[in-house]
N, C-alpha and C positions, 0 to 999 in steps of 0.2 A: 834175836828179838827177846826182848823182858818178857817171861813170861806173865800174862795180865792174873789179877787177883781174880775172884770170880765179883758179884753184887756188893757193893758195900753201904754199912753207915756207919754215922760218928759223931760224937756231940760236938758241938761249939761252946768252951767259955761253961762247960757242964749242962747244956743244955742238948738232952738228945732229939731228934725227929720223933713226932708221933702219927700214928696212923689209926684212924677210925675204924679202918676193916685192912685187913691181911690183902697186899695186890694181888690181885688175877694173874699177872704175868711183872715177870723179872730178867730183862736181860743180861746176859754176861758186861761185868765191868761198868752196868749203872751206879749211878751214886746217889744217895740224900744223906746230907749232910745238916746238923744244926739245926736253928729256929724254925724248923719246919713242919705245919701240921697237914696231913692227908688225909684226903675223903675215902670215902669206900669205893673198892673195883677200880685202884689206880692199876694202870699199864704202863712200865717204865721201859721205853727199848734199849736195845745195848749202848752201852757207855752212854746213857741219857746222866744227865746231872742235874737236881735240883740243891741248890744251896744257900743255907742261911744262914749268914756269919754275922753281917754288920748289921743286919734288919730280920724282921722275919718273914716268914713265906707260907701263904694259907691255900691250900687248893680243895675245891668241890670233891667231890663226887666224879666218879667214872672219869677221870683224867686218863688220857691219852698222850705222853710224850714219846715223838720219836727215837733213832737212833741219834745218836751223838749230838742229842740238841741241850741246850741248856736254860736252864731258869736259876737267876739271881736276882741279886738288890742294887741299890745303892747305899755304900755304911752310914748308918743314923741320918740316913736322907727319904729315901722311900722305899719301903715294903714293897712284896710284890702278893699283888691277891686276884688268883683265876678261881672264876666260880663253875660251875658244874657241865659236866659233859661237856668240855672244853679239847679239842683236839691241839698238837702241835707237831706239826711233820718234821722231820727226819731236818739235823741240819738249822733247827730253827731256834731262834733267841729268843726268849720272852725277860724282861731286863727292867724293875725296877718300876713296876706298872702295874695299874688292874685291869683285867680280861673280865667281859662280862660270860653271863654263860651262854651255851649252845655255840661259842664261836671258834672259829677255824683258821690255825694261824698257819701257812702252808709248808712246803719245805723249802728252808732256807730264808725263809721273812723272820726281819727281825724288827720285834718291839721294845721302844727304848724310852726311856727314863723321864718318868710322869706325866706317861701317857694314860688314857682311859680310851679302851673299848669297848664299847655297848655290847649288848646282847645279839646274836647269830648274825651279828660282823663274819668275815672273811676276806684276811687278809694274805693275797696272793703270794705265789709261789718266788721265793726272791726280792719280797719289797723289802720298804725301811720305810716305819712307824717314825719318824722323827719325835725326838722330845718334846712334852708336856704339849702333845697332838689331845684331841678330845676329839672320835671318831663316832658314830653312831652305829646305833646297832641295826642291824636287817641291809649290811648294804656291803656291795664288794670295793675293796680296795687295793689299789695296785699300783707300783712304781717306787719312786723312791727322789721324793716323799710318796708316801701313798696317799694316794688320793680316791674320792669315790668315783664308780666304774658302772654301778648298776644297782639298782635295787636286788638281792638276792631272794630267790621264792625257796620254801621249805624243802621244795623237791631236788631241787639244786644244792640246798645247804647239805641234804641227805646224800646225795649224788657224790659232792666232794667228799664228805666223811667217809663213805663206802671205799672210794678212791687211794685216801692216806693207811683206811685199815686194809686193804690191800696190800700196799706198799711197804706196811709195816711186817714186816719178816722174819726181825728180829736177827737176822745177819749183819755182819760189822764191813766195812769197807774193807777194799782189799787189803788182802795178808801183806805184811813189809817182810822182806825175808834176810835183811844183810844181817851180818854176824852181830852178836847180842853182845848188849853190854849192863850189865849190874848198877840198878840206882845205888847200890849200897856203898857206893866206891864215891858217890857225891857228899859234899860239905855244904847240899842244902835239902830243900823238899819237891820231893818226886812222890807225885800222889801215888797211891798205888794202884791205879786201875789207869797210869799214863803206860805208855809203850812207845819204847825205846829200842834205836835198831843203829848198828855203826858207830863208826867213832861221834861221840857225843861228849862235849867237853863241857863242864858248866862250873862258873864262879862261885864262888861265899854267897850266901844267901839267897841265890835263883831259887825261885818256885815255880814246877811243870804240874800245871792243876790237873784235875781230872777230866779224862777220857782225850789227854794228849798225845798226838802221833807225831812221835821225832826218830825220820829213819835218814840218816847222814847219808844211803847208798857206799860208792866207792868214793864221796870225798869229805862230807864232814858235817858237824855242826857244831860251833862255837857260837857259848852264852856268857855275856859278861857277868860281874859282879853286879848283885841287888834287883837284876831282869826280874820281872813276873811274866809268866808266857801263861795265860789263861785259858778255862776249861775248853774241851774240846777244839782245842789250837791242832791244826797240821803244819806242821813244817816238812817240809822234802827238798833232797837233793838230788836231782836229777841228772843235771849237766856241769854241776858245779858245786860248789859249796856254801854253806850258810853263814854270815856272822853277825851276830847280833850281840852292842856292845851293850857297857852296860849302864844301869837305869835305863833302861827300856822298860814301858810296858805295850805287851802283845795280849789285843781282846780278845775273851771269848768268841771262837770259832770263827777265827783268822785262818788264811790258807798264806802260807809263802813258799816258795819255788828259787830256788837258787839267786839270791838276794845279799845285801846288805843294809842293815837297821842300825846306824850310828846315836850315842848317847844320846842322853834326855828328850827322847821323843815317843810318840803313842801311837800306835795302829790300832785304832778302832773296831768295835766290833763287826765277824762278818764283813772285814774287807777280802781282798787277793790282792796279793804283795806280785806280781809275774816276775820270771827267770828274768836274772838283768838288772832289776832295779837295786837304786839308791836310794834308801832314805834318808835325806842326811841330818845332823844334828839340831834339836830344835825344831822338834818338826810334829805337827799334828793330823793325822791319817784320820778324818771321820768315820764313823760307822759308813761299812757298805761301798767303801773307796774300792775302785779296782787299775792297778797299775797297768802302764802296757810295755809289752816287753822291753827291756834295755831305760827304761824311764827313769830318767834322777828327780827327785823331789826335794829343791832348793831349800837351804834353812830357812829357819825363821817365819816359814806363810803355817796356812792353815790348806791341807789339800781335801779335794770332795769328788766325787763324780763318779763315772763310769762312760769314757775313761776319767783320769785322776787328772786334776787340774786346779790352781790356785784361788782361791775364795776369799782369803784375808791373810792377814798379818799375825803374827805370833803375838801377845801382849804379858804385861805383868800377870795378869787376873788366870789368863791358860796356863802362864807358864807355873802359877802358885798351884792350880790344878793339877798339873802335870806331877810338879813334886810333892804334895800332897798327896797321892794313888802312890805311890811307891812304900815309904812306912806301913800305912793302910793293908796295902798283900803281904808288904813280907811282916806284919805280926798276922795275918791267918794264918799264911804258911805256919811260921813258929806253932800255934796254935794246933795245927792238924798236923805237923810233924809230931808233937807229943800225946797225941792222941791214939787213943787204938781204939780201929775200924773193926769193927764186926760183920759177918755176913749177913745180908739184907734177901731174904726170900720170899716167892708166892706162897699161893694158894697151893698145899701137897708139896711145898720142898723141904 
């Protein structure tokens, strides 16, 4: 396994992260990166990522990010701005949005792209925020789409928060232990707080973002030419091997298990790709998709669900989005390949 870097940060385009006050806490192989300004008494857990390349990213006060969760934009589309005492569990996407404050995003919910949540919201453990949702504040939310569930009372709001700072440990998911292989031996960008495990084979200009786990086991993982495999992405091989060709992109904290992901298609954020499947070419994975095992997902539609099932037709207008996000990453990557990260520490390190 790649040995991981310890905390980092890095500018974007010259602009570096600032922080109001020095975080409380820093876990091993978190990231901020870029346009990003932080409130005082952030707590970032291991391999947490927040990132501002193509927009920027403003957060309150007392910010709480889990382990391996991530906060991003969309490029010169919408910012993302959480405000104060804002919690986000372990696992959880905040994407391109504003969070009001006191609110509670659980582990593994993810909020997506121009959305707005009110004030001591809580959205459940596993939902999806669909885009440009307008959710209110004081109420639980759950599903996917998420929906309201209940009026939340303070004691409760208190109760879940207690619950995620419990939860937050600052331990990383299990160790990958197969034989190591050297990002330095690639001909693209391997953030340095990704880990890499096994034969891992990767084309001209793939980028492995940050707090990525790519462990081949005993059979492989093969990335085509121009792939972006985004933050907190797992890929595993368990019973087989991976291939994924190329112009693909793979969303932030995507899970895939012994699969194949053929050309110009997209896995959406916080899906599960299950052992077996096919994606095939031409193909769009919504946020939150979850395959089932052995499952092909025929060109050309739009798949959604849990389980994964057809919702529409591929069109000119997705397919220009599709090729559109490709350039898009691979000049970050470029970008944060020539950059040099710094260590990013607490309070007394």
């Amino acid at each position: 396994m790649t040995e991981p870097f310890g905390a980092v940060s890095a500018p974007y385009m010259g602009i570096s992260p600032s922080f109001l006050g020095t975080p409380i806490f820093v876990g091993a192989g978190a990231s901020v990166l870029g346009r990003a300004t932080i409130g005082r008494r952030a707590w970032l857990g291991s391999y947490s990522v927040i990132r501002a390349d193509g927009h920027h990213v403003t957060i309150g006060d007392e910010f709480q990010l889990g382990e391996h969760a991530t906060v991003h934009i969309a490029h010169e589309v919408y910012p993302t701005v959480i405000g104060s005492r804002v919690v986000a569990g372990r696992h959880a996407v905040v994407h391109a949005c504003e969070i009001g404050d006191d609110c509670i995003i659980e582990a593994g919910a993810v909020v997506l792209d121009g959305s707005k949540v009110g004030a001591g919201a809580v959205i459940s453990a596993g939902s999806i925020v669909f885009p440009r949702s307008d959710l209110a504040g004081g109420w639980l939310y759950s599903g996917s789409p998420a929906r309201p569930v209940m009026p939340i009372t303070q004691q409760d709001l208190d109760a879940r928060r207690q619950a995620l700072g419990n939860d937050a440990t600052g331990k990383v998911d299990g160790p990958i232990t197969s034989h190591a292989t050297s990002p330095a031996q690639f001909d693209c960008f391997v953030a340095p707080t990704a880990r890499l495990a096994g034969d891992i084979r990767l084309g001209p200009s793939v980028g492995i973002w940050y707090g990525c786990v790519l462990d081949g086991g005993s059979h492989g993982i093969t990335i085509g030419v121009g792939t972006n495999v985004q933050d907190n992405t797992r890929i595993l091989c368990q019973h087989d091997a991976v291939e994924i060709a190329a112009d693909v992109t793979i969303g932030h904290n995507v899970t895939l298990f012994d699969c194949r992901v053929d050309s110009d298609s997209l896995v959406g954020i916080g899906s599960v790709i299950s052992r077996g499947t096919v994606v095939e070419r031409d193909v769009l994975v919504a946020a939150g998709t979850e395959t089932t095992i052995g499952q092909r997902l025929k060109s050309g539609q739009v798949w959604a669900g849990r389980p994964a099932r057809p919702i529409g037709k591929m069109d000119d207008r997705r397919r220009a989005m599709l090729a559109g996000t490709l350039p898009t990453y691979q000049g970050y990557a470029e970008q944060f390949r020539q950059t040099q990260h710094k260590a990013l520490l607490a309070e007394g390190g």
